[in-house]
TIVEX-542700 format. One record per residue (C-alpha): residue in three letters; residue number from 1; x, y, z. Coordinates in steps of 0.25 Angstrom, whole numbers, plus 5000, padded with zeros to 4 digits. Layout:
BEGIN
type->ala | seq->NUM | px->X | py->Y | pz->Z;
...
***
This chain:
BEGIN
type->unk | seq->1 | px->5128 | py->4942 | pz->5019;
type->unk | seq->2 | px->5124 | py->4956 | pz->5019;
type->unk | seq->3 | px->5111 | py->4959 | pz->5013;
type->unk | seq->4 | px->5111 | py->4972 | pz->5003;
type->unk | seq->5 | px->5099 | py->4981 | pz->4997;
type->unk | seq->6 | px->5097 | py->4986 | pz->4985;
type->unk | seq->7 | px->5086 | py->4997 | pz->4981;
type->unk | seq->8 | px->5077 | py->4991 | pz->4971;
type->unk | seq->9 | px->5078 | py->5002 | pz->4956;
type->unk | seq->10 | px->5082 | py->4992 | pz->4945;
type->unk | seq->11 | px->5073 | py->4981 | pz->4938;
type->unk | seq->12 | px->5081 | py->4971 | pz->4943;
type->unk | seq->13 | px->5079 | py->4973 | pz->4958;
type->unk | seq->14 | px->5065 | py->4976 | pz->4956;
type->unk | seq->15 | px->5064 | py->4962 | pz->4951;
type->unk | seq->16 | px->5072 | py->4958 | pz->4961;
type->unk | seq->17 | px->5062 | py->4965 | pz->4971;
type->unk | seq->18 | px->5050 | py->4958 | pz->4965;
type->unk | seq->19 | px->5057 | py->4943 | pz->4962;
type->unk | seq->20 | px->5062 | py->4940 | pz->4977;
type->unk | seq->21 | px->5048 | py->4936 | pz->4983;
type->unk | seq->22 | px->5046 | py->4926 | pz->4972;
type->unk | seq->23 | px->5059 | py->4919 | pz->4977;
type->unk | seq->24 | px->5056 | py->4921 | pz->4994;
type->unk | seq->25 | px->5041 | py->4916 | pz->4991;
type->unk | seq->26 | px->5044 | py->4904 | pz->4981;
type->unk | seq->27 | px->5039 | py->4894 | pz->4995;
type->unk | seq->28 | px->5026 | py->4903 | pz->4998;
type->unk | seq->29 | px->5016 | py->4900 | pz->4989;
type->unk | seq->30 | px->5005 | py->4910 | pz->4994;
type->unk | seq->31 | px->5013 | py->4922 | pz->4990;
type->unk | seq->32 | px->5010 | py->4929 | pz->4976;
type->unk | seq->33 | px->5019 | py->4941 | pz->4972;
type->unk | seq->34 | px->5010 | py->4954 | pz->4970;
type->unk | seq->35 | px->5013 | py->4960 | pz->4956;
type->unk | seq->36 | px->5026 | py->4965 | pz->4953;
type->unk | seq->37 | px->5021 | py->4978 | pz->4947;
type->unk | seq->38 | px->5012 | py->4983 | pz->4960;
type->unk | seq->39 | px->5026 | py->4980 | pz->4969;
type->unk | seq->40 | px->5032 | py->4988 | pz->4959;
type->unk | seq->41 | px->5021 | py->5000 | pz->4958;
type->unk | seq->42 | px->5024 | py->5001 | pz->4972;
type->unk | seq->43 | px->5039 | py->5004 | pz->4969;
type->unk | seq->44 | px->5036 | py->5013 | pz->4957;
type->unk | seq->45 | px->5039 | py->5029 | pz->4962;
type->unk | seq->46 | px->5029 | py->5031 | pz->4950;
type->unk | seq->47 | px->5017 | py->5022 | pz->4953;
type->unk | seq->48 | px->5018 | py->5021 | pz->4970;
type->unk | seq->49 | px->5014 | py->5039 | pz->4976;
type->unk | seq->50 | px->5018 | py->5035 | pz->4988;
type->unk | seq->51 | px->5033 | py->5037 | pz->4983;
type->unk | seq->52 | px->5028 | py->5053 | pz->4984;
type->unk | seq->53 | px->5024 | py->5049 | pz->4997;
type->unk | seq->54 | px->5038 | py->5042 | pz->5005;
type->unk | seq->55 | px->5048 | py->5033 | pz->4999;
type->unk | seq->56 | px->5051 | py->5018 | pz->4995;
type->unk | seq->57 | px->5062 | py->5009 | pz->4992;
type->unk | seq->58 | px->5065 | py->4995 | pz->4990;
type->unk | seq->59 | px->5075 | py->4985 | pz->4992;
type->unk | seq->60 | px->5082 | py->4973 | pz->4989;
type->unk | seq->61 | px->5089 | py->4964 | pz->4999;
type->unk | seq->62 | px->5102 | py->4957 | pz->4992;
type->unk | seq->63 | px->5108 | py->4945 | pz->4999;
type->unk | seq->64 | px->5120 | py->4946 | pz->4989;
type->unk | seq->65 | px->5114 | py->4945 | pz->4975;
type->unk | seq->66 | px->5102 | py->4939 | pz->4980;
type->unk | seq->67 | px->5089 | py->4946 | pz->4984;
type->unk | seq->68 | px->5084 | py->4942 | pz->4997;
type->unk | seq->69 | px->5074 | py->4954 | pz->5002;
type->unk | seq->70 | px->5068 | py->4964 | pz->4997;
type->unk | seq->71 | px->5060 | py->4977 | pz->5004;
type->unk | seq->72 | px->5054 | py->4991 | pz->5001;
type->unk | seq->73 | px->5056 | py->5004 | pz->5012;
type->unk | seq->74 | px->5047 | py->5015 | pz->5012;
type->unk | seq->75 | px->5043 | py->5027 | pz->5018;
type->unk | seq->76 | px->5030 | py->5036 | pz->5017;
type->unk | seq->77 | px->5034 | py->5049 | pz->5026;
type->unk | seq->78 | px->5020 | py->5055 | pz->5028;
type->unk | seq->79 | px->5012 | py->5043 | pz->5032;
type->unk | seq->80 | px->5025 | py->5036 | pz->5038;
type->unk | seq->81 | px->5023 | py->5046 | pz->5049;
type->unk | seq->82 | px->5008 | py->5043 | pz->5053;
type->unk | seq->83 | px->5015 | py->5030 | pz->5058;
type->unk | seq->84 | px->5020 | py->5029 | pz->5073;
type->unk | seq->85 | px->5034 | py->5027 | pz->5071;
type->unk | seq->86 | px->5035 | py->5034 | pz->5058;
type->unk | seq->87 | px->5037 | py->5022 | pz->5049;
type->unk | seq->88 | px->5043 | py->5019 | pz->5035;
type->unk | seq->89 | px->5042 | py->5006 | pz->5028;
type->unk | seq->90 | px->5046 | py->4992 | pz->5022;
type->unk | seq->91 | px->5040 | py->4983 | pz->5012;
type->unk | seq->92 | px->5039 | py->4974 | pz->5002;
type->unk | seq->93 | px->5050 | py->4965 | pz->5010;
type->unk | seq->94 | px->5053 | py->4951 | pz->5004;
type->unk | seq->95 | px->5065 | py->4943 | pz->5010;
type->unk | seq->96 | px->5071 | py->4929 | pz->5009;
type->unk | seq->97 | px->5070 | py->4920 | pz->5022;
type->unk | seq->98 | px->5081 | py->4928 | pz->5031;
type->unk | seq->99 | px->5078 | py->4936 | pz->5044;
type->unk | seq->100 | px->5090 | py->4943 | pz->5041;
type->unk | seq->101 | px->5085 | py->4950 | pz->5028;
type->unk | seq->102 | px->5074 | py->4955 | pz->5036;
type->unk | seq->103 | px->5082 | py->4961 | pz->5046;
type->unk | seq->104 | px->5092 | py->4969 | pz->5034;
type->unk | seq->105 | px->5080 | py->4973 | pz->5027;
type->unk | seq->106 | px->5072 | py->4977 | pz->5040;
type->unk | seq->107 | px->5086 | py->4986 | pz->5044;
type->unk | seq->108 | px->5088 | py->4991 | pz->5030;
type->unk | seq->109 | px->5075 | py->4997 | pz->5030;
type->unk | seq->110 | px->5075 | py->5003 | pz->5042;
type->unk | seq->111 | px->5089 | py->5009 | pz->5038;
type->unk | seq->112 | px->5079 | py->5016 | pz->5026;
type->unk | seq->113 | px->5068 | py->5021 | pz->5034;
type->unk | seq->114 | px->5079 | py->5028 | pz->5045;
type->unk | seq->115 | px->5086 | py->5034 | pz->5034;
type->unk | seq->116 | px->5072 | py->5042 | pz->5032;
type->unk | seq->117 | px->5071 | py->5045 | pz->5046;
type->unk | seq->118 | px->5060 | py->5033 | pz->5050;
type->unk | seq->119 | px->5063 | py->5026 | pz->5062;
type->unk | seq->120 | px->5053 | py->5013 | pz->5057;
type->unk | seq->121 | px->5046 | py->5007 | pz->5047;
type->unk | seq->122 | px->5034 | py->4998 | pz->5045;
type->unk | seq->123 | px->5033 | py->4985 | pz->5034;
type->unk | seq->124 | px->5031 | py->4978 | pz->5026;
type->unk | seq->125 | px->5023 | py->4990 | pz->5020;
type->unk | seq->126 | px->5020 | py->4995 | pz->5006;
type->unk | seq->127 | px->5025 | py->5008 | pz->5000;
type->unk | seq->128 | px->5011 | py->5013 | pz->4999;
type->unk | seq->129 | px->4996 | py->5010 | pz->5005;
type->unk | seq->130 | px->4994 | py->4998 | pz->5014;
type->unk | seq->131 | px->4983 | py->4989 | pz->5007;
type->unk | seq->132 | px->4995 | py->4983 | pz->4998;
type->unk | seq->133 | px->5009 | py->4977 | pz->5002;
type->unk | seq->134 | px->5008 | py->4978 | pz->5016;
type->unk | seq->135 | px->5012 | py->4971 | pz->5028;
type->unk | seq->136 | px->5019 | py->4956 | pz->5029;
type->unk | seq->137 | px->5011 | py->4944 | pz->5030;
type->unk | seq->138 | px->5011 | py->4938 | pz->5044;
type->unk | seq->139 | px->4999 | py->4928 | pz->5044;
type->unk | seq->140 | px->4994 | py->4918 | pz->5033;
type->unk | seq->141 | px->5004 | py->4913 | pz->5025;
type->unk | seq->142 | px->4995 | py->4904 | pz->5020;
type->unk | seq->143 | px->4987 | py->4913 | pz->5009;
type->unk | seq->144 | px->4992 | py->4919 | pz->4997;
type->unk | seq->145 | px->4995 | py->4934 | pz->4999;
type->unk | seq->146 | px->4982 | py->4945 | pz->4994;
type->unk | seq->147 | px->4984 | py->4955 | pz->4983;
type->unk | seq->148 | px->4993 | py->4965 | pz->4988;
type->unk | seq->149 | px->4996 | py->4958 | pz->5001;
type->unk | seq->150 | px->5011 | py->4951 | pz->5003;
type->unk | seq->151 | px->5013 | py->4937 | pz->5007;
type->unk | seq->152 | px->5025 | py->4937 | pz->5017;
type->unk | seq->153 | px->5032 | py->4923 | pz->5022;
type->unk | seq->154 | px->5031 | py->4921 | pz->5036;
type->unk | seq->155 | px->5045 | py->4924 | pz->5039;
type->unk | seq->156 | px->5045 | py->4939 | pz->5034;
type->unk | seq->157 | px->5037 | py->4938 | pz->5047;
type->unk | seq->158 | px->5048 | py->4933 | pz->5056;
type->unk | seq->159 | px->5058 | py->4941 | pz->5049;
type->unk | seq->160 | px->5053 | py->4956 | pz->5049;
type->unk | seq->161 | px->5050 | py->4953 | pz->5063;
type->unk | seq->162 | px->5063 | py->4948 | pz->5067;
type->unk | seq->163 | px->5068 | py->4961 | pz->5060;
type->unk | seq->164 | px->5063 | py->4970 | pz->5070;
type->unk | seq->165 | px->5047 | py->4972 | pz->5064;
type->unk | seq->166 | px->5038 | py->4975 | pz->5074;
type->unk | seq->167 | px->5020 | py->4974 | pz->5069;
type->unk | seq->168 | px->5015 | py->4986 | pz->5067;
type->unk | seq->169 | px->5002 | py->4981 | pz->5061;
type->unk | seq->170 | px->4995 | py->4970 | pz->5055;
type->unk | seq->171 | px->4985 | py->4971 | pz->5043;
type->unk | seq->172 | px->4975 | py->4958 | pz->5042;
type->unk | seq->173 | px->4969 | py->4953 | pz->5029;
type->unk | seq->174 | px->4955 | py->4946 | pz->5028;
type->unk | seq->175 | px->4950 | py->4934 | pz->5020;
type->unk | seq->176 | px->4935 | py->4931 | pz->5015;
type->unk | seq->177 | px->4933 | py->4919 | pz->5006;
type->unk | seq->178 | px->4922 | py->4924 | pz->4996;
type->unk | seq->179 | px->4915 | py->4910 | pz->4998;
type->unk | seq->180 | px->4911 | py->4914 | pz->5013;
type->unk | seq->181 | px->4896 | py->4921 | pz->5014;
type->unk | seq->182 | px->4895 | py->4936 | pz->5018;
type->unk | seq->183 | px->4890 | py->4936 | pz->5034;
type->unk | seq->184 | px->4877 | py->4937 | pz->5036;
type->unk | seq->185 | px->4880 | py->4951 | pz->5044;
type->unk | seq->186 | px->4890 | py->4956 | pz->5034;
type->unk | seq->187 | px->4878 | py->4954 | pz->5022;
type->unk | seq->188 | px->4866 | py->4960 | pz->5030;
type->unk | seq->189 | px->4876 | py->4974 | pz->5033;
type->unk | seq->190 | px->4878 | py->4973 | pz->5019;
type->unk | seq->191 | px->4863 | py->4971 | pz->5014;
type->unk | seq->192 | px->4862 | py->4982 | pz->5024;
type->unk | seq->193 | px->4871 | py->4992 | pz->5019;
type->unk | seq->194 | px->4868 | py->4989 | pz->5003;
type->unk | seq->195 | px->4853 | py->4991 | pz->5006;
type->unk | seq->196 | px->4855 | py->5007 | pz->5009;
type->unk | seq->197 | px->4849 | py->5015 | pz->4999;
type->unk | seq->198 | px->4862 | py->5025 | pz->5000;
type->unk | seq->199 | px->4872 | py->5014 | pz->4998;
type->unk | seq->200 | px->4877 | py->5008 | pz->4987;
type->unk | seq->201 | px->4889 | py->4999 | pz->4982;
type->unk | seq->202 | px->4894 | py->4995 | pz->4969;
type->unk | seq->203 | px->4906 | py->4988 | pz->4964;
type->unk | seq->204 | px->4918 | py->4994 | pz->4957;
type->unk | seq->205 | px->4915 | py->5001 | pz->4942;
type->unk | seq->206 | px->4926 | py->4997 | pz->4933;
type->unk | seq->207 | px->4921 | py->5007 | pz->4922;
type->unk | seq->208 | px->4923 | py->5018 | pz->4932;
type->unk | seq->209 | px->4934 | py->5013 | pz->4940;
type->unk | seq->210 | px->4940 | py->5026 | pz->4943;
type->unk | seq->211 | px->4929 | py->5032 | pz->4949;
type->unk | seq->212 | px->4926 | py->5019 | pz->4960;
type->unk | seq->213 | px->4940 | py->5020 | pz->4962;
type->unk | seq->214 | px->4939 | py->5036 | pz->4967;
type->unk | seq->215 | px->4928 | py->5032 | pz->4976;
type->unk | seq->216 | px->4935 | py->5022 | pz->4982;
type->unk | seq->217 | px->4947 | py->5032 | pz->4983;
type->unk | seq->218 | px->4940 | py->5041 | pz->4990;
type->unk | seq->219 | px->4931 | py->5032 | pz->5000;
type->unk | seq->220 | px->4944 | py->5025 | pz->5003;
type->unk | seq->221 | px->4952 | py->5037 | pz->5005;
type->unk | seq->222 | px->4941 | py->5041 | pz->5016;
type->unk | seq->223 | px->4942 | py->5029 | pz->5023;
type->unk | seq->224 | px->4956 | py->5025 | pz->5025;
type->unk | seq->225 | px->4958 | py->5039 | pz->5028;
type->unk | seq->226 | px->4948 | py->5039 | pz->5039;
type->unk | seq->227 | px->4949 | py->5027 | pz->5046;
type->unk | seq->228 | px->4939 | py->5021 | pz->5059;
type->unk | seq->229 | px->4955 | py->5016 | pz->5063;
type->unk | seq->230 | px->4962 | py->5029 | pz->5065;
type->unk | seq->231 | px->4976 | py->5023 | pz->5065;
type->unk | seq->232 | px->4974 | py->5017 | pz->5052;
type->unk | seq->233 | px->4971 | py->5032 | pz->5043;
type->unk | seq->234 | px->4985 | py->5036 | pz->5049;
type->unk | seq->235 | px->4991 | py->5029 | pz->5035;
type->unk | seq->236 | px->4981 | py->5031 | pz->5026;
type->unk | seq->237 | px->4984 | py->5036 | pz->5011;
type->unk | seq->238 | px->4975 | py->5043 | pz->5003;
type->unk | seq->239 | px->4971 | py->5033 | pz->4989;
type->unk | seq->240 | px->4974 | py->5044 | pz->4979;
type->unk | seq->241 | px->4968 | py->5043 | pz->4964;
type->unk | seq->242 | px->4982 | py->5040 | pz->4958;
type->unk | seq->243 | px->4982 | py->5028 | pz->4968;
type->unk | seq->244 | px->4968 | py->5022 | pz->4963;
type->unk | seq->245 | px->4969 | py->5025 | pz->4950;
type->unk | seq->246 | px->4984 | py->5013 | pz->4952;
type->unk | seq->247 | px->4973 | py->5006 | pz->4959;
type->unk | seq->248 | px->4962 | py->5006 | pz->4949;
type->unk | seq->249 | px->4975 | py->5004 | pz->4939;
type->unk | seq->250 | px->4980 | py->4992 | pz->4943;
type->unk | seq->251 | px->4967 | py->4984 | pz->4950;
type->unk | seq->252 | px->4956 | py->4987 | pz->4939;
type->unk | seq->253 | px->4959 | py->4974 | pz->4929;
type->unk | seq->254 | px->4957 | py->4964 | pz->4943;
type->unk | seq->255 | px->4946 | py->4972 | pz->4951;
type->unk | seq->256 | px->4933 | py->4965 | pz->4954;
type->unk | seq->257 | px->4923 | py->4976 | pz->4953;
type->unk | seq->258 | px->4914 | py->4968 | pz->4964;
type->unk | seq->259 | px->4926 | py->4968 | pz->4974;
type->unk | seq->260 | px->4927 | py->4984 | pz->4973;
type->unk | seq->261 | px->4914 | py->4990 | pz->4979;
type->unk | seq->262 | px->4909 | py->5004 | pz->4983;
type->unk | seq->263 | px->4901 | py->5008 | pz->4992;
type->unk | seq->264 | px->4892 | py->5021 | pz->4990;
type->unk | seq->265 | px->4883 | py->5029 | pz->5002;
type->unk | seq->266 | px->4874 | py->5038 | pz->4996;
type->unk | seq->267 | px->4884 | py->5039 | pz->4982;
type->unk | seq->268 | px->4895 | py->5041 | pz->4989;
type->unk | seq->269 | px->4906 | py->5030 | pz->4989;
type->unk | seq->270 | px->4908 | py->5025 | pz->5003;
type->unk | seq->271 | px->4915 | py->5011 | pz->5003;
type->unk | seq->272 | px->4924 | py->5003 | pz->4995;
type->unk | seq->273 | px->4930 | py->4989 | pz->4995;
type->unk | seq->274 | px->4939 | py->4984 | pz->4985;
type->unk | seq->275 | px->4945 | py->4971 | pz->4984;
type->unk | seq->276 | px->4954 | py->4965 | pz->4972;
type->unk | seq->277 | px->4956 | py->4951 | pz->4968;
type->unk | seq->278 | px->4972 | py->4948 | pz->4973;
type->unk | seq->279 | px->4980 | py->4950 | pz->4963;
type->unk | seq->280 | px->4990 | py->4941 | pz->4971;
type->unk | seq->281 | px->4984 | py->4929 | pz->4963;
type->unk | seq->282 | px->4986 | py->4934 | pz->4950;
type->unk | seq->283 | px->5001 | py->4940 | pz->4953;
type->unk | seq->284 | px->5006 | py->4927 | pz->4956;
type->unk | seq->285 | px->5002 | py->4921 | pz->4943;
type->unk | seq->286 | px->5009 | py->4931 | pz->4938;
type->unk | seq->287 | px->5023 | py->4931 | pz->4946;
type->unk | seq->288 | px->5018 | py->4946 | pz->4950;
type->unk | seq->289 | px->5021 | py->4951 | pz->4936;
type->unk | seq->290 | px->5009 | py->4957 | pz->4929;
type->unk | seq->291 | px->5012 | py->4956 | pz->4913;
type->unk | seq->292 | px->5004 | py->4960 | pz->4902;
type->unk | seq->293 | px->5001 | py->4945 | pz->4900;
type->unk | seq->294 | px->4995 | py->4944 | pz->4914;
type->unk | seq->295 | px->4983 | py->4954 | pz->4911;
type->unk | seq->296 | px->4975 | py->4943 | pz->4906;
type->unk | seq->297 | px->4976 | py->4937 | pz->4921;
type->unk | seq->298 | px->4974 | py->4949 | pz->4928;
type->unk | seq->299 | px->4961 | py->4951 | pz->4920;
type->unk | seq->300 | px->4956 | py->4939 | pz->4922;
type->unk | seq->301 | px->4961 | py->4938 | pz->4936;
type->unk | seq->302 | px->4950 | py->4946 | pz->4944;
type->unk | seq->303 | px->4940 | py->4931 | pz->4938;
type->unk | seq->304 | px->4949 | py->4922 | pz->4945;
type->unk | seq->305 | px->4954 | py->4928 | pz->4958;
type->unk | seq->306 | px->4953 | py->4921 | pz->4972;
type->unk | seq->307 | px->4955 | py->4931 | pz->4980;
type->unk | seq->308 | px->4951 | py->4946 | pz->4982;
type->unk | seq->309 | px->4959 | py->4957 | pz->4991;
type->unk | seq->310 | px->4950 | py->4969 | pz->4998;
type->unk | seq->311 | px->4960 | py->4979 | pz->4991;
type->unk | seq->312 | px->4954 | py->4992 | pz->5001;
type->unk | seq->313 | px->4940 | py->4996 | pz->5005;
type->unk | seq->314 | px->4936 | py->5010 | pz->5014;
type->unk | seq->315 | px->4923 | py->5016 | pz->5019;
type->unk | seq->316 | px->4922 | py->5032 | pz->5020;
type->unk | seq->317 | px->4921 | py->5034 | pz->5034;
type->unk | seq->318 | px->4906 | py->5039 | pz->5034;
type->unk | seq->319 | px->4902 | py->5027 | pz->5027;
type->unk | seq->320 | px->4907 | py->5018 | pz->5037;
type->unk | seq->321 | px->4902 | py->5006 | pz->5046;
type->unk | seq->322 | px->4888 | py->5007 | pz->5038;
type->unk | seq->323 | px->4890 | py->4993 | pz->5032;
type->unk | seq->324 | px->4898 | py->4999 | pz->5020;
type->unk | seq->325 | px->4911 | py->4991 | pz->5023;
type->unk | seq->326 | px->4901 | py->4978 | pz->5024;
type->unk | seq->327 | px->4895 | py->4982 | pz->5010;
type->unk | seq->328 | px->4907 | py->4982 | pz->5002;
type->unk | seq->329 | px->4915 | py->4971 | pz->5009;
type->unk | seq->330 | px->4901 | py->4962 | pz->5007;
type->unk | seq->331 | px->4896 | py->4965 | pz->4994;
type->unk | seq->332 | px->4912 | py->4965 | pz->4986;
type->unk | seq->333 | px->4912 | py->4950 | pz->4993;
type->unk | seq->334 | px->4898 | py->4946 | pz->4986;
type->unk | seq->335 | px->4901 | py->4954 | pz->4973;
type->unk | seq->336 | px->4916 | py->4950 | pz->4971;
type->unk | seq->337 | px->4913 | py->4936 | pz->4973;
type->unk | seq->338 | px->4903 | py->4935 | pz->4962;
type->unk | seq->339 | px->4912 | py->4943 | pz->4953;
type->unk | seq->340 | px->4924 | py->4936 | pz->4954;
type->unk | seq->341 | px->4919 | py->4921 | pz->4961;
type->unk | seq->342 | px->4933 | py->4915 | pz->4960;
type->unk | seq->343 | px->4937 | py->4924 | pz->4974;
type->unk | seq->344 | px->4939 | py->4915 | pz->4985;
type->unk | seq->345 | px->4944 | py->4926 | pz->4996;
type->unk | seq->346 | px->4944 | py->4939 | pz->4999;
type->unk | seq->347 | px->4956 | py->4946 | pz->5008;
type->unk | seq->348 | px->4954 | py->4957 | pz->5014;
type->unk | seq->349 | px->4969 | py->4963 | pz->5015;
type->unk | seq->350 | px->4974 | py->4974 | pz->5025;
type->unk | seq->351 | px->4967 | py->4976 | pz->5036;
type->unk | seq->352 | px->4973 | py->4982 | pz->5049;
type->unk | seq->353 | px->4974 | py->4973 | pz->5060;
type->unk | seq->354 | px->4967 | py->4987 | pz->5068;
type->unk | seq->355 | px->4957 | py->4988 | pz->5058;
type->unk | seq->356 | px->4944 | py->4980 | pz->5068;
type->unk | seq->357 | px->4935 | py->4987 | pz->5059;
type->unk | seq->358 | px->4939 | py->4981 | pz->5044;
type->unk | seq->359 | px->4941 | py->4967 | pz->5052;
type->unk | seq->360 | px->4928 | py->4967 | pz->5057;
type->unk | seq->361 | px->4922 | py->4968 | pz->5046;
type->unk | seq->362 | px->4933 | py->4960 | pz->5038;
type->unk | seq->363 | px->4927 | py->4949 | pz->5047;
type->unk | seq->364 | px->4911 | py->4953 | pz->5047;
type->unk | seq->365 | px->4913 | py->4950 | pz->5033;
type->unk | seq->366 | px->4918 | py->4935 | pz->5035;
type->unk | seq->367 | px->4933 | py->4940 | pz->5034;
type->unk | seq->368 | px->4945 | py->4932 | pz->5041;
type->unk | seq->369 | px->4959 | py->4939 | pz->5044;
type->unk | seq->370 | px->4968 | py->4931 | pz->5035;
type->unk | seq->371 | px->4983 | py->4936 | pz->5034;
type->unk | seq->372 | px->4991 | py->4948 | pz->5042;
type->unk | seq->373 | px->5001 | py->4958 | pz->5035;
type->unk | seq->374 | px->5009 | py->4963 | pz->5047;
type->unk | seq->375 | px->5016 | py->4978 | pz->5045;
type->unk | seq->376 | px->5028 | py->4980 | pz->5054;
type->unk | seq->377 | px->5037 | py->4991 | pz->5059;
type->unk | seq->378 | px->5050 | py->4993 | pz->5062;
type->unk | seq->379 | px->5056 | py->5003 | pz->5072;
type->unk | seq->380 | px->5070 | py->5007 | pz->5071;
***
């Protein structure tokens, strides 16, 4: 039987969108479904600004009445082009166990992106930045996916390949137990650094949430913007206001303030780290849904949670490899730990396979590479 598609508007295919990765990951206990109301903000025109920037759609694949796939297309024109081929994208693909619907929605999207003049596409990507929804899981099965990571079965693997995907880079996470001591190396660097007179660090004030969050803002918008790996600036996107002030919005009742420090040379913010606990644990309790009745549990949540995802950190370029990176990753160890003691790992999510400089120290500090996301392209 053919298979159809049906652009997701009403209600009914929304929950249609949302209902079939309960069914395809009934047999993988590791998965937990991210919250249905942050897949969905990424759909929203009203919530999501890169809908001002390029285009999105998503997709349902029908077998008959039944659901049996479903994906996302997307384009971002101006930043598309910085890559070599100019490439669209794909995401949020789930599909039951059949090569074949692979290869239809693999064909039908390349069908979208050559209708807008692209000659290939890269996926699984997310209709905005890349530190959430991005990439399919190729290694380590085994472990429960992170807060805004995807669990994947292996055989999406075999199957996106079979359909013509070709690797166009691999993003690595790391994994610290909070039980295992600080190197000696790592806690001289950061006695070291902390014993300046014209640096100091402090953890996140809640009371004046907004003004950290500027700080953070700007230091992070130097740094991703000017980059010791030239190739990666090529996609960076500036953090705008409106975009922390969602953040600050939707993180503030679950952040640890000890897992979100600042560093300051001289008064001047100069480094950041923040980490949240994985919200993965409490979403599926919860069947991904976030009711009003659910508060109480998120409230409490941050007391109980075992593990803790390094969100996004950044160093303005004249501040670096003076021991700040070492500072922020070290003490938001120590201090997190004693705030929250029920943390049993830490993962350090998103780091580019090119990026020697953030492994290095990922490692210094006791790190080990835990699970691979793989982005792939097509060329047609």
């Amino acid at each position: 039987m053919a298979y159809s598609f049906e652009l997701v508007n009403t209600s009914q295919q929304i929950d249609a969108f949302h209902q079939l990765p309960f069914r395809i990951y009934k047999n993988y206990p590791q998965w937990a479904p991210p919250f249905r109301s942050e897949i969905e903000s990424i759909f929203d025109r009203d919530e999501n600004v890169f809908f001002d920037k390029g285009e999105c759609e998503r997709f349902l694949v029908k077998e008959g009445k039944e659901v049996v796939g479903r994906f996302a297309v997307m384009n971002t024109p101006k930043r598309d082009r910085v890559l070599e081929p100019t490439m669209g994208g794909m995401g949020f693909i789930e599909m039951r166990e059949d090569p074949k619907i692979a290869e239809a929605i693999i064909n039908f999207a390349a069908d979208w992106h050559q209708e807008r003049g692209y000659s290939a596409m890269r996926g699984p990507i997310n209709f905005g930045e890349n530190d959430l929804y991005w990439g399919l899981l190729v290694e380590n099965y085994d472990a429960p996916p992170i807060y805004g990571m995807f669990y994947h079965p292996p055989y999406y693997k075999e199957f996106l390949e079979q359909a013509g995907a070709e690797k166009l880079d691999d993003h690595w996470s790391y994994k610290r137990s909070f039980d295992q001591p600080i190197p000696d190396r790592m806690k001289r660097i950061t006695n070291r650094i902390e014993a300046r007179s014209d640096v100091t660090l402090r953890s996140l004030d809640k009371k004046n949430i907004h003004r950290d969050a500027e700080y953070i803002r700007q230091i992070y918008n130097e740094a991703w913007s000017q980059q010791d790996i030239t190739e990666r600036e090529m996609e960076f996107t500036e953090l705008t206001q409106d975009t922390v002030e969602a953040m600050i919005k939707k993180l503030k009742p679950v952040l640890i303030p000890e897992s979100v420090l600042i560093a300051f040379v001289d008064g001047e913010p100069a480094s950041f780290i923040v980490c949240v606990p994985d919200l993965n644990e409490l979403s599926k309790e919860t069947g991904g849904k976030l009711r009003w009745w659910h508060y109480p549990k998120l409230l409490w949540f941050k007391r109980r949670a075992r593990h803790l995802r390094t969100l996004v950190y950044g160093t303005r370029p004249q501040y670096r490899k003076i021991g700040l990176e070492a500072l922020t990753f070290t003490r938001g160890i120590q201090f997190t730990k004693k705030a929250a003691p029920a943390l049993e790992y830490l993962e350090g999510a998103w780091v580019s396979e090119s990026n020697w400089l953030m492994q290095r120290s990922l490692e210094a500090l006791g790190c080990s590479h835990h699970k691979t996301h793989r982005t792939y392209k097509w060329e047609f």
